[in-house]
C-alpha positions as CSV (number, residue, x, y, z in Angstrom):
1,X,-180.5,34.2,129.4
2,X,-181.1,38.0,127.6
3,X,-184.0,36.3,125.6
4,X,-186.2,34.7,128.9
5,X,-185.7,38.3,130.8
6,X,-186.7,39.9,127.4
7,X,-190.1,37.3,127.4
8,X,-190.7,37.6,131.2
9,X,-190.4,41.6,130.9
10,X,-193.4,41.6,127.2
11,X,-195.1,39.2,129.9
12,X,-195.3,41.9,132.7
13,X,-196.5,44.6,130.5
14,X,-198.6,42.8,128.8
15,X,-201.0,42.5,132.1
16,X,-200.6,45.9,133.0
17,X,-203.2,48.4,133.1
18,X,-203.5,49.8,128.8
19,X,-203.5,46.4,127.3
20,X,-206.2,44.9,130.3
21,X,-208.5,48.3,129.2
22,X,-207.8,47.3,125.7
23,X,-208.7,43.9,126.0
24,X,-212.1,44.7,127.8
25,X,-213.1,47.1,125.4
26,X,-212.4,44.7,122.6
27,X,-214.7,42.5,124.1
28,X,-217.8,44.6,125.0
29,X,-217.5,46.1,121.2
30,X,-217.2,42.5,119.7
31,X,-220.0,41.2,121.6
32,X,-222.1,43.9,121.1
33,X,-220.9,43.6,116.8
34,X,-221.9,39.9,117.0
35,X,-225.2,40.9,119.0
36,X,-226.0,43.0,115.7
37,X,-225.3,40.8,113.7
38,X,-227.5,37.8,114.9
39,X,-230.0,40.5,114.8
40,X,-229.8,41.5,110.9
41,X,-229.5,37.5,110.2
42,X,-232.7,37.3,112.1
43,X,-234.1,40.1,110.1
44,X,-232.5,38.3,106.6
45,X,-230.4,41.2,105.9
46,X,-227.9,39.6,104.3
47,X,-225.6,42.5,103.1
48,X,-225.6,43.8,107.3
49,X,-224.5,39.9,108.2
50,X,-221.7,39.8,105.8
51,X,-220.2,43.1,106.2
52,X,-220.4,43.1,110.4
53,X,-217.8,40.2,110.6
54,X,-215.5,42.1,108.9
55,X,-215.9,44.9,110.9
56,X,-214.9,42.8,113.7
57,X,-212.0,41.5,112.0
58,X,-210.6,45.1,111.1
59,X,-211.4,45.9,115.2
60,X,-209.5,42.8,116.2
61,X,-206.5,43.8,114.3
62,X,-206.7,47.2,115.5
63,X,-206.7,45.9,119.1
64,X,-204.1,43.3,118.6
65,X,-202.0,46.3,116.9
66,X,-202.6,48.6,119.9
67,X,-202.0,45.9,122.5
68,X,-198.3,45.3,120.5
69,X,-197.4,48.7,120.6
70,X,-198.3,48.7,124.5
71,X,-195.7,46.1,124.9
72,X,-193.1,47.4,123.4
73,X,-193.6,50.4,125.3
């Protein structure tokens, strides 16, 4: 019974107000990395194309670390 208040609770705080912030600003500096990045491809940069995904695999993690820690909080 602990366990599904425990869930319900991460649930609740997980739509409140940091995590909803968080998650908007993750996607507006995703798109806007993805924008860039169909932009250097365009271009034929090929070093910019490879080395933007991973910047928005390092922000997603950073994001999905910040939104944890919200949680828990």
């Amino acid at each position: 019974m602990s366990n599904t208040i425990e869930k319900s609770n991460k649930i609740e705080k997980l739509y409140g107000g940091p995590a909803i912030i968080l998650t908007i600003i993750g996607i507006l500096v995703t798109s806007f990395l993805f924008y860039f990045m169909f932009k250097y491809a365009d271009e034929g940069n090929l070093l910019m194309v490879i080395a933007i995904p991973l910047v928005v695999s390092v922000f997603a993690l950073i994001v999905a670390r910040f939104m944890g820690s919200s949680i828990e909080k």
